[in-house]
N, C-alpha and C positions, 0 to 999 in steps of 0.2 A: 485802848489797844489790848489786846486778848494773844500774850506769847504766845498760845498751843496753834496760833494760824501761823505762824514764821517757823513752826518746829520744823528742823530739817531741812529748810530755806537756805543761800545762799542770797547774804544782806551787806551790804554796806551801809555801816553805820557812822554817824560825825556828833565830836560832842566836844567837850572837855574833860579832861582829864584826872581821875579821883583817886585816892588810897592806893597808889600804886605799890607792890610789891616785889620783890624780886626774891624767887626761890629755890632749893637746888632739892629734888624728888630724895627719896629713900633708894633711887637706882643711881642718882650722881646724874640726873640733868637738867640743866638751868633752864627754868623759865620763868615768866613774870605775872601777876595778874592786876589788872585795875578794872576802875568802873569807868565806863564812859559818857556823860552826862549832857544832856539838854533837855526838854519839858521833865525828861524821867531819866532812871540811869539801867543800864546795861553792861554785866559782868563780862569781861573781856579775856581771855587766858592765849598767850602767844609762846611758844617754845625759844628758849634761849633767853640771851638780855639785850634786847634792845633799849636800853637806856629811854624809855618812857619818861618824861620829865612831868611831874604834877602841878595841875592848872593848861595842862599843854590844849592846844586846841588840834582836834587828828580826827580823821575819816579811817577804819577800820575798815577790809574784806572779810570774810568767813563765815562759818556755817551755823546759825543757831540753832544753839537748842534748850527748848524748855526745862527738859530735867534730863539729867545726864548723870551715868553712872560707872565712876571708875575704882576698883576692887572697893574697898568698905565706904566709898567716900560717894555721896551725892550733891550735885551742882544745879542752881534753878539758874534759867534765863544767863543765859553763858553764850558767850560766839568764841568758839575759836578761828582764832586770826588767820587767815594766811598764809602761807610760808614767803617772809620777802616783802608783805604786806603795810610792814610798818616803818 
């Protein structure tokens, strides 16, 4: 599977659930990131905490994108979630 075909796609994805994170931005807002895993894995980032539980098994909505760029910081293969989605 070749990300730069799903760039900018709207995917639903299902896997299990990896490295989950939960973080609060340098502007004060909480959100979380994991990977989401089966044959391969897929970086996932959803605003707020959704209490994501590791090992969970979950079907994701959202928009992928191969490389993504927010102020100094660069993201590969990332879907952001939904709003509600999880």
């Amino acid at each position: 599977m070749n990300p730069t075909n799903f760039d900018g796609q709207h995917v639903t994805v299902s896997g299990t659930t990896q490295y989950v994170r939960a973080k609060t931005s340098h502007r004060g807002d909480d959100y979380e990131t994991f990977s989401l895993c089966e044959q391969a894995c897929v970086n996932v980032f959803t605003w707020g905490y959704p209490q994501v539980a590791e090992g969970k098994r979950l079907t994701v909505n959202g928009t992928f994108e191969a490389v993504k760029h927010v102020s100094r910081y660069t993201f590969h293969n990332e879907i952001d979630a939904d709003e509600g989605s999880l």
